[in-house]
N, C-alpha and C positions, 0 to 999 in steps of 0.2 A: 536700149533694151530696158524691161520693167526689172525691178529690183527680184520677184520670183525668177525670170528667164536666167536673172545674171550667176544668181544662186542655183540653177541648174547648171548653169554651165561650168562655174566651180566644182561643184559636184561631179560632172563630167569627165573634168580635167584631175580631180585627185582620184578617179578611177586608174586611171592612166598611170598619175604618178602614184599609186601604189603597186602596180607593175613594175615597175620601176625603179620602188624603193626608195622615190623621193616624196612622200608626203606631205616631210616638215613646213614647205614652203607655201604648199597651198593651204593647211590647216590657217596656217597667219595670216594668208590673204582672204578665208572666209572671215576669221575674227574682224578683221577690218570689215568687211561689208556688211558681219553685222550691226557694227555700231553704226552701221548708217543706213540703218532702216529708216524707210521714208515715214514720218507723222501723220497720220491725218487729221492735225491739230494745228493750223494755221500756228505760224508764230507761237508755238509752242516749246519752250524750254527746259533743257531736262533737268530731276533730281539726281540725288545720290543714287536711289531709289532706282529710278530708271535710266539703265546705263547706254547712253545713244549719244551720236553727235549733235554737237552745237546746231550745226546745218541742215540736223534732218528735217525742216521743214522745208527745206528744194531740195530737190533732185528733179535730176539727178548733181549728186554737187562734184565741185571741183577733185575729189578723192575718187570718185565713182568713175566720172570722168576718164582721168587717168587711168584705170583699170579697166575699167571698157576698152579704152586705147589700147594699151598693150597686149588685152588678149585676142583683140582683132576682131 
């Protein structure tokens, strides 16, 4: 899935969990996926400045991955 579908579907799901009254857990998993917004800066590395993972220049990466997986 594109990095925008996957952040809908986040979104989706803390609908849900604020029904629910559990949001805490998906606020933390959107934080994680922000930091790994895709580049479109070949081989681009971040600063201070810009606060993004190492790997955002693939994606989807190994992090992304794993969350995609678990949420099916």
């Amino acid at each position: 899935m594109t990095y925008d579908e996957l952040l809908i579907e986040i979104n989706r799901r803390l609908d849900v969990a604020l029904y629910n009254g559990d949001a805490q857990s998906i606020h933390a998993l959107r934080a994680v996926v922000e930091l790994h917004t895709p580049s479109p800066i070949p081989d681009w590395v971040p600063t201070k400045e810009e606060l993004m993972c190492w790997c955002a220049h693939i994606y989807p990466c190994p992090t992304i991955q794993a969350i995609e997986k678990e949420l099916g």
